[in-house]
Backbone atoms as SQL, in Angstrom:
CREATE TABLE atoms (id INTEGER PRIMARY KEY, chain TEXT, resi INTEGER, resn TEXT, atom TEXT, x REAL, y REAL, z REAL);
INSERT INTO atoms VALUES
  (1, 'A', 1, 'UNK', 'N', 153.720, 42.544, 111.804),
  (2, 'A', 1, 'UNK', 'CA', 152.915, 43.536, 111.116),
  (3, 'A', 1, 'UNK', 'C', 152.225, 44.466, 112.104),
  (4, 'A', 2, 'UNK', 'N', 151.756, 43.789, 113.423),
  (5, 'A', 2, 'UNK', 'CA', 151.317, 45.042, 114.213),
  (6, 'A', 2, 'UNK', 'C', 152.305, 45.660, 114.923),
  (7, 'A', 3, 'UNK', 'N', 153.699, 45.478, 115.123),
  (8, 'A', 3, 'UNK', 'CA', 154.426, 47.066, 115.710),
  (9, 'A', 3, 'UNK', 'C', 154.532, 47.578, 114.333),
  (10, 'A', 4, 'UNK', 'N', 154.860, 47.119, 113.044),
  (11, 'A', 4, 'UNK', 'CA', 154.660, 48.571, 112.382),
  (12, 'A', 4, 'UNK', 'C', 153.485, 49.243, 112.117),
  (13, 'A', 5, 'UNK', 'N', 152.232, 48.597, 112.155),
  (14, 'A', 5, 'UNK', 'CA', 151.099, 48.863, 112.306),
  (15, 'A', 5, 'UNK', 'C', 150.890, 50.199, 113.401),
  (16, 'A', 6, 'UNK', 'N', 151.174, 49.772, 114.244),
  (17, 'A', 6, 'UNK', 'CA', 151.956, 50.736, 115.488),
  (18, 'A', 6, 'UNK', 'C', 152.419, 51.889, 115.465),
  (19, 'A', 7, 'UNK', 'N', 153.339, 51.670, 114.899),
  (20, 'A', 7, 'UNK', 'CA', 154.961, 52.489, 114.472),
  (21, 'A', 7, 'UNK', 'C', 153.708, 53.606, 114.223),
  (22, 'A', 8, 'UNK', 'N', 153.202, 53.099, 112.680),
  (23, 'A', 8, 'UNK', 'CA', 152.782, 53.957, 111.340),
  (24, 'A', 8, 'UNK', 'C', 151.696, 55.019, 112.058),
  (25, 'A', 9, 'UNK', 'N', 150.453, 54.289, 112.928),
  (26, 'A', 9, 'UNK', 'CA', 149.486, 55.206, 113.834),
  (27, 'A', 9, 'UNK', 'C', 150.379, 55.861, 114.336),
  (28, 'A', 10, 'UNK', 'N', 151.293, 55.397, 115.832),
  (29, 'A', 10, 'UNK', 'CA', 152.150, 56.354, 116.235),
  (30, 'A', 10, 'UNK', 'C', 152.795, 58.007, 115.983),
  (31, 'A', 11, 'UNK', 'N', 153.265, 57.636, 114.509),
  (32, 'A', 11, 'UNK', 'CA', 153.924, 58.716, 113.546),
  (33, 'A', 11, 'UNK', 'C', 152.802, 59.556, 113.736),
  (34, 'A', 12, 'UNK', 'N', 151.716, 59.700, 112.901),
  (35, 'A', 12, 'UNK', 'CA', 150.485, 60.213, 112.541),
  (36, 'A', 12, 'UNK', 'C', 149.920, 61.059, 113.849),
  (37, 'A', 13, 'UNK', 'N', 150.147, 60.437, 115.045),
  (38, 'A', 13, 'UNK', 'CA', 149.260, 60.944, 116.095),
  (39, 'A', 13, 'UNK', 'C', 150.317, 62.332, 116.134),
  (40, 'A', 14, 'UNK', 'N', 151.405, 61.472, 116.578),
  (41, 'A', 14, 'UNK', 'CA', 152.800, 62.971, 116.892),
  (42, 'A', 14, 'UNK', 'C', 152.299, 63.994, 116.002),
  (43, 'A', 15, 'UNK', 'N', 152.563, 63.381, 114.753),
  (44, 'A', 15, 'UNK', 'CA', 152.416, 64.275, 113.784),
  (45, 'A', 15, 'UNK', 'C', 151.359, 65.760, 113.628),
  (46, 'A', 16, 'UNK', 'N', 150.619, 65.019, 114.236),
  (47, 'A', 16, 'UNK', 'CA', 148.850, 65.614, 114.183),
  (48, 'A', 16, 'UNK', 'C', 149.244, 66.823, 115.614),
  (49, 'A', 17, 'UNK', 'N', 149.777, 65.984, 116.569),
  (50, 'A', 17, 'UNK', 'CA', 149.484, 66.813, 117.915),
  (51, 'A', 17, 'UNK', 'C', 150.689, 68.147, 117.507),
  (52, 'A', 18, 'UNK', 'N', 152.008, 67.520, 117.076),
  (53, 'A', 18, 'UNK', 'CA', 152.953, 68.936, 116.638),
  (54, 'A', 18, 'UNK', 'C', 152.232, 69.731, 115.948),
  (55, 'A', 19, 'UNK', 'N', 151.276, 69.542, 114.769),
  (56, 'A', 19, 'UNK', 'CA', 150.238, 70.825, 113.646),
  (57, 'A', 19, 'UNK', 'C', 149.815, 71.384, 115.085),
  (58, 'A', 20, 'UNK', 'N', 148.977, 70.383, 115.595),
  (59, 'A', 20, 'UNK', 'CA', 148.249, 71.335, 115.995),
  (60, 'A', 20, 'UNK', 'C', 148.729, 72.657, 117.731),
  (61, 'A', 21, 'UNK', 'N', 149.754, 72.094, 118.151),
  (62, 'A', 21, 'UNK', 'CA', 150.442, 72.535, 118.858),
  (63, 'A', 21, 'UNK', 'C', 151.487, 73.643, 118.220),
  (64, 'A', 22, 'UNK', 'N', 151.630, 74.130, 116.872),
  (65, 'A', 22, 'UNK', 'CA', 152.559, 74.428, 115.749),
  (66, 'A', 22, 'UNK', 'C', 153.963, 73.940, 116.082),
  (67, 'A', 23, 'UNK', 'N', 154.473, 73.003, 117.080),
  (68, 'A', 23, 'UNK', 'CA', 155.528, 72.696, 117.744),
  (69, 'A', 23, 'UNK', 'C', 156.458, 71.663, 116.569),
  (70, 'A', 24, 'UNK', 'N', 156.134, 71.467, 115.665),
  (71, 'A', 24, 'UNK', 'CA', 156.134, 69.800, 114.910),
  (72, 'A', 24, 'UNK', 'C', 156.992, 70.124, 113.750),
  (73, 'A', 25, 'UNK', 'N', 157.170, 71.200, 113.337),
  (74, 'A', 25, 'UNK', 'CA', 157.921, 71.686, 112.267),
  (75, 'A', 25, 'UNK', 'C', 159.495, 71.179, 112.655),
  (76, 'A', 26, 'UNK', 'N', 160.277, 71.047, 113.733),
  (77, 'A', 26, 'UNK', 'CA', 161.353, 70.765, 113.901),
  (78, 'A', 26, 'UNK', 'C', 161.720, 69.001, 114.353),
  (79, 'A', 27, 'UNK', 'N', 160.059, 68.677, 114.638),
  (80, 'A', 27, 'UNK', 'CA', 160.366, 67.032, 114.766),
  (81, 'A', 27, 'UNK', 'C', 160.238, 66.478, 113.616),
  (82, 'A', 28, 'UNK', 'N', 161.024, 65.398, 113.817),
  (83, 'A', 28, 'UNK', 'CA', 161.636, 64.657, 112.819),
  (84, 'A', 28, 'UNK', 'C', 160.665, 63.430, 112.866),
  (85, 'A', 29, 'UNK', 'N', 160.664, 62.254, 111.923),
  (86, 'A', 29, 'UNK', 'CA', 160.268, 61.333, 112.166),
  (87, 'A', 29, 'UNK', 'C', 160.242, 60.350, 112.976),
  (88, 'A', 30, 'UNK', 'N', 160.947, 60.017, 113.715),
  (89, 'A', 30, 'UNK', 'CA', 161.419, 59.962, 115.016),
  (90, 'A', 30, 'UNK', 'C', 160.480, 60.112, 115.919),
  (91, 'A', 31, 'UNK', 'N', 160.870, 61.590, 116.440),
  (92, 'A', 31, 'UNK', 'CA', 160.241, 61.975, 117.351),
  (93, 'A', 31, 'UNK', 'C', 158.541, 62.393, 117.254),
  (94, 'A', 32, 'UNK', 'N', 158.240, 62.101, 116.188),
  (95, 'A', 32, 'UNK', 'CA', 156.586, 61.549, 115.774),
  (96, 'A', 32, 'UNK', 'C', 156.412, 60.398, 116.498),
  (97, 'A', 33, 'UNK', 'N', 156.869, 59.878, 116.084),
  (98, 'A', 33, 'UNK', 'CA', 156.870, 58.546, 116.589),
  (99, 'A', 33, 'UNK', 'C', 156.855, 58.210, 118.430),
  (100, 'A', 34, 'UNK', 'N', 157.741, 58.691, 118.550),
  (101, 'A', 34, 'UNK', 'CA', 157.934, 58.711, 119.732),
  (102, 'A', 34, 'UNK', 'C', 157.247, 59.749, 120.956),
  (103, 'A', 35, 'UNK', 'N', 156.823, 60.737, 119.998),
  (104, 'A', 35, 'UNK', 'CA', 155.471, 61.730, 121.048),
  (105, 'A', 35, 'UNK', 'C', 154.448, 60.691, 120.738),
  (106, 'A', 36, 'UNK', 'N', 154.001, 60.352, 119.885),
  (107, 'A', 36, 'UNK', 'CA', 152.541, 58.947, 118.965),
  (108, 'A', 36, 'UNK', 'C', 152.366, 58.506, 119.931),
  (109, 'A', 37, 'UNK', 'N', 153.515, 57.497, 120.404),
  (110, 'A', 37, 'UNK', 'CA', 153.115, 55.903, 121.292),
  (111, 'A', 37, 'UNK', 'C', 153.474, 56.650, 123.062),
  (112, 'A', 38, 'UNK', 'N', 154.414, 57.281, 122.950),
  (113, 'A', 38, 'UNK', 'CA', 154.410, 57.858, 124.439),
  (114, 'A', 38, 'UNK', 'C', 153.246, 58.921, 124.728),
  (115, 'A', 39, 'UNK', 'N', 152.545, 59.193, 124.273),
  (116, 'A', 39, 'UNK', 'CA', 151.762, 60.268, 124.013),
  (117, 'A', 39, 'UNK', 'C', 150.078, 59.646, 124.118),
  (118, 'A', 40, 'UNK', 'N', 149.824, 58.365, 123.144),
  (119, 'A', 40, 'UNK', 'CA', 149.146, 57.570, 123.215),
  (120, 'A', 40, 'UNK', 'C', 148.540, 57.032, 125.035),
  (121, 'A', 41, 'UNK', 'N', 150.266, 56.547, 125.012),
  (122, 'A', 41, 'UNK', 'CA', 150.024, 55.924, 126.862),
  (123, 'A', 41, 'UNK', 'C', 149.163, 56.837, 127.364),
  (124, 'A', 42, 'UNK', 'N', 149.967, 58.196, 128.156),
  (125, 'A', 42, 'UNK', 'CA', 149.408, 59.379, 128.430),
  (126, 'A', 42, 'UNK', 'C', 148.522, 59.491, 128.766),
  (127, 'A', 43, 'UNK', 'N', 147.447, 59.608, 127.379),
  (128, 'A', 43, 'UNK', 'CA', 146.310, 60.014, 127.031),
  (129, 'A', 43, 'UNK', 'C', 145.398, 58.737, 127.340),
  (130, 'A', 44, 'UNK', 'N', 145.019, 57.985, 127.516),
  (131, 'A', 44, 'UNK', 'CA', 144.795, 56.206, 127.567),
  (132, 'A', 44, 'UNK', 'C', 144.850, 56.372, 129.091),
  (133, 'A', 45, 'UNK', 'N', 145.938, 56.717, 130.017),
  (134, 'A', 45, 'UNK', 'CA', 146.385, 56.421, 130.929),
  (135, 'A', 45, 'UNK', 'C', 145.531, 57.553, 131.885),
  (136, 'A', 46, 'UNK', 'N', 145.356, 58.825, 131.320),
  (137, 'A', 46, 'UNK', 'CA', 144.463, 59.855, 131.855),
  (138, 'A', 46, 'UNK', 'C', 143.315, 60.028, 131.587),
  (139, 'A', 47, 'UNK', 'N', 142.885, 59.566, 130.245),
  (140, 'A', 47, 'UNK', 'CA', 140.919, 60.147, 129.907),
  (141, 'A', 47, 'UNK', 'C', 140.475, 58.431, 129.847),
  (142, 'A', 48, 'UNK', 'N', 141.312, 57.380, 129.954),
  (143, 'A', 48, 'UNK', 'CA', 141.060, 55.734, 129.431),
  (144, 'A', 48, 'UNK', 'C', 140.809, 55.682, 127.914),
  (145, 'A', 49, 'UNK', 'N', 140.122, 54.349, 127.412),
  (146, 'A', 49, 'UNK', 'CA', 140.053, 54.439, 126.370),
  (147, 'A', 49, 'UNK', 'C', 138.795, 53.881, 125.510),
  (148, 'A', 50, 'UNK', 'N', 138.219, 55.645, 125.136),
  (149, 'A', 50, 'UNK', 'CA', 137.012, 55.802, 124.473),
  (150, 'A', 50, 'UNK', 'C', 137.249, 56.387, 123.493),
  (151, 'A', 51, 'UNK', 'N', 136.459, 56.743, 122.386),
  (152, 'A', 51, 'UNK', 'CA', 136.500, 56.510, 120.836),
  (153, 'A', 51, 'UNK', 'C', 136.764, 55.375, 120.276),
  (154, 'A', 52, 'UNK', 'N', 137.444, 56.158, 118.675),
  (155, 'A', 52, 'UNK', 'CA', 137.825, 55.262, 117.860),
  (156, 'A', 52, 'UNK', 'C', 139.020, 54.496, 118.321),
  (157, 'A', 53, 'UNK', 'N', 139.962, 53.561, 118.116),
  (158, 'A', 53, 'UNK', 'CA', 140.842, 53.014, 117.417),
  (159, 'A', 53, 'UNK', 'C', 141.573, 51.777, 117.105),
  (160, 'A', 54, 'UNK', 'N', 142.956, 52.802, 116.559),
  (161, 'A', 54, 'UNK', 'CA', 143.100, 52.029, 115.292),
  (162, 'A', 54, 'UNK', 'C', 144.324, 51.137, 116.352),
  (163, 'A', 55, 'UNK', 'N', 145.062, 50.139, 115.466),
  (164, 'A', 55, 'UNK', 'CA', 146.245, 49.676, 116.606),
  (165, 'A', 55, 'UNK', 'C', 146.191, 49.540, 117.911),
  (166, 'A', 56, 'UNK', 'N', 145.848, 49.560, 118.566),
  (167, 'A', 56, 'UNK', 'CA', 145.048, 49.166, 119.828),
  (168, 'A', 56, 'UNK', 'C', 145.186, 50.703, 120.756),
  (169, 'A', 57, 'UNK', 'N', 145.127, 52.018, 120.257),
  (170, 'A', 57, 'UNK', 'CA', 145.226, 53.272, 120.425),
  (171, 'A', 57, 'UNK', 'C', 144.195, 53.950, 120.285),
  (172, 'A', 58, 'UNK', 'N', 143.429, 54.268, 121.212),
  (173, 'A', 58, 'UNK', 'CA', 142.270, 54.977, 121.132),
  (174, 'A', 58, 'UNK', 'C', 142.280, 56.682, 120.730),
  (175, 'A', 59, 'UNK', 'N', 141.947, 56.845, 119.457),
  (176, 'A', 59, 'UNK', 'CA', 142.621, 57.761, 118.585),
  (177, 'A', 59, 'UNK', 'C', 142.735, 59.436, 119.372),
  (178, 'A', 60, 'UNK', 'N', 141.322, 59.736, 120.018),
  (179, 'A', 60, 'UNK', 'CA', 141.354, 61.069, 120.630),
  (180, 'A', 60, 'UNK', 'C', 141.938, 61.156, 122.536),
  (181, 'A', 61, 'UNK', 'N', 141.878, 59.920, 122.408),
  (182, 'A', 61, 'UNK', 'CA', 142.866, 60.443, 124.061),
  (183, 'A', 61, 'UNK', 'C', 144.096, 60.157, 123.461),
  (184, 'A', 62, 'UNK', 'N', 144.554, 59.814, 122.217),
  (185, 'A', 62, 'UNK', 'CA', 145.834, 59.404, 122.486),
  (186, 'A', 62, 'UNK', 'C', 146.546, 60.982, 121.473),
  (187, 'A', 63, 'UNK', 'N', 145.851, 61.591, 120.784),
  (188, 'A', 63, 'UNK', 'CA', 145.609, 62.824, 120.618),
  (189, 'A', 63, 'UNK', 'C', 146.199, 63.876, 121.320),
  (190, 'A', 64, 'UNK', 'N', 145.232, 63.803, 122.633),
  (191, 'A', 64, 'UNK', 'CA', 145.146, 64.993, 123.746),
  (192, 'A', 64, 'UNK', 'C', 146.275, 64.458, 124.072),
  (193, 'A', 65, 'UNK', 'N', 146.680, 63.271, 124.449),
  (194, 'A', 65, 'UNK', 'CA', 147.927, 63.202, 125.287),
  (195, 'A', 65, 'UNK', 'C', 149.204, 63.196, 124.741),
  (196, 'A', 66, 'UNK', 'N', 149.505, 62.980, 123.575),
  (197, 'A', 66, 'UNK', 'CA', 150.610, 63.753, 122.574),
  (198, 'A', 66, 'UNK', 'C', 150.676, 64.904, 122.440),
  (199, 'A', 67, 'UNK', 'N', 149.404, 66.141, 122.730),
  (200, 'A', 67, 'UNK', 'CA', 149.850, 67.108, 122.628),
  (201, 'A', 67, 'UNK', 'C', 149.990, 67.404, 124.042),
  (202, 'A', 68, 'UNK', 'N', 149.920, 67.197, 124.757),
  (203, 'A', 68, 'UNK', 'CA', 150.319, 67.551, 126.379),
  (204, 'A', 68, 'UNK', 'C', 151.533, 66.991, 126.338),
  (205, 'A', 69, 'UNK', 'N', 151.863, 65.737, 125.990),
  (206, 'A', 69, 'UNK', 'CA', 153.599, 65.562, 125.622),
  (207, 'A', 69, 'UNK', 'C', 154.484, 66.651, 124.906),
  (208, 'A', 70, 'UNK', 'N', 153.944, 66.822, 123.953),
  (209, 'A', 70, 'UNK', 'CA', 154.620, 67.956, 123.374),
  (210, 'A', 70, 'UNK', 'C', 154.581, 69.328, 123.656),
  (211, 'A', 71, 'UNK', 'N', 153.966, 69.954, 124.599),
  (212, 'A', 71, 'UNK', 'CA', 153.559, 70.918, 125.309),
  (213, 'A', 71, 'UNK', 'C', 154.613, 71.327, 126.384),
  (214, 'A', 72, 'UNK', 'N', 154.836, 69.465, 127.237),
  (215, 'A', 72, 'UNK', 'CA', 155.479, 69.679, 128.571),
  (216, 'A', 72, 'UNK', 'C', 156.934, 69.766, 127.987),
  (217, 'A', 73, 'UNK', 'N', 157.343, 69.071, 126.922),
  (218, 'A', 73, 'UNK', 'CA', 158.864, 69.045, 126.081),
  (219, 'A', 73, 'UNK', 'C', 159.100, 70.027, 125.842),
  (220, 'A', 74, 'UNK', 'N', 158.350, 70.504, 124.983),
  (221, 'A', 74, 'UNK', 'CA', 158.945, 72.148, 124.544),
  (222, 'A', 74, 'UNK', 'C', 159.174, 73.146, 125.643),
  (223, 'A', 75, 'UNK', 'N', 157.822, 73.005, 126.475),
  (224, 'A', 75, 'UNK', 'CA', 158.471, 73.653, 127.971),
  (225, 'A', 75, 'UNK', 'C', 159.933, 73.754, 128.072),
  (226, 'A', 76, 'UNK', 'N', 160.230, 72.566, 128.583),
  (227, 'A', 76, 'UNK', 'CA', 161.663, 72.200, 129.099),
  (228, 'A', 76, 'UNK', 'C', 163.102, 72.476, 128.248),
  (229, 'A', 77, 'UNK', 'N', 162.221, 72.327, 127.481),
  (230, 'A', 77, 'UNK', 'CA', 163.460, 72.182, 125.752),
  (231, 'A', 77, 'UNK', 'C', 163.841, 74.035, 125.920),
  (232, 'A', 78, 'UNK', 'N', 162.452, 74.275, 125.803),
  (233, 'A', 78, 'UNK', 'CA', 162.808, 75.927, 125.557),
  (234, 'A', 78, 'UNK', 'C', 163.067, 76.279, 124.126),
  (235, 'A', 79, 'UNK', 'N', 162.371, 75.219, 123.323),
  (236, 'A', 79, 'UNK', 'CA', 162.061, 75.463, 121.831),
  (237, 'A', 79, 'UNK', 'C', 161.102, 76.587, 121.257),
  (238, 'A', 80, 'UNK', 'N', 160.943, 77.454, 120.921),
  (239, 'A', 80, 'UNK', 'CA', 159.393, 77.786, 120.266),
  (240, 'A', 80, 'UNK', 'C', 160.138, 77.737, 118.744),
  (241, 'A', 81, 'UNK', 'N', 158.684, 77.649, 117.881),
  (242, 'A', 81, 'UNK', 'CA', 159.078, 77.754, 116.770),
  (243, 'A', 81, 'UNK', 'C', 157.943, 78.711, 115.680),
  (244, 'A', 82, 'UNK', 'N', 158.522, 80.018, 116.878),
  (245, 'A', 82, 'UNK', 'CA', 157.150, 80.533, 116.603),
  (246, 'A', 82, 'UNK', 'C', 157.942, 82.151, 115.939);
């Protein structure tokens, strides 16, 4: 129950950092997921872990660091979806 516990925060964070990055319209569920928990690290790994959270993910660094994931991707990707 806690990796989908996981999973489910994960999704949500991606999710949140693509709005607010407007980058997120072309990720899939998936790759929510996978900006979430890689994104999570990141953020955890650069500001540590203060605030809230949920799943053992401290909700606003793991935030900032999904959208700096998704920031440096699209870079590279050479996506806009603007």
């Amino acid at each position: 129950m806690g990796l989908l516990w996981s999973l489910i925060i994960g999704a949500v964070i991606g999710a949140i950092a693509g709005a607010i990055t407007g980058r997120g319209n072309s990720m899939g569920w998936i790759a929510n997921i996978i900006a979430g928990l890689v994104g999570s690290w990141l953020g955890q790994a650069l500001l540590g872990s203060w605030g809230p959270s949920l799943a053992g993910m401290a909700l606003v660094p793991s935030i900032i660091g999904a959208i700096i994931l998704v920031l440096i991707v699209s870079f590279f990707l050479g996506r806009s979806n603007r």
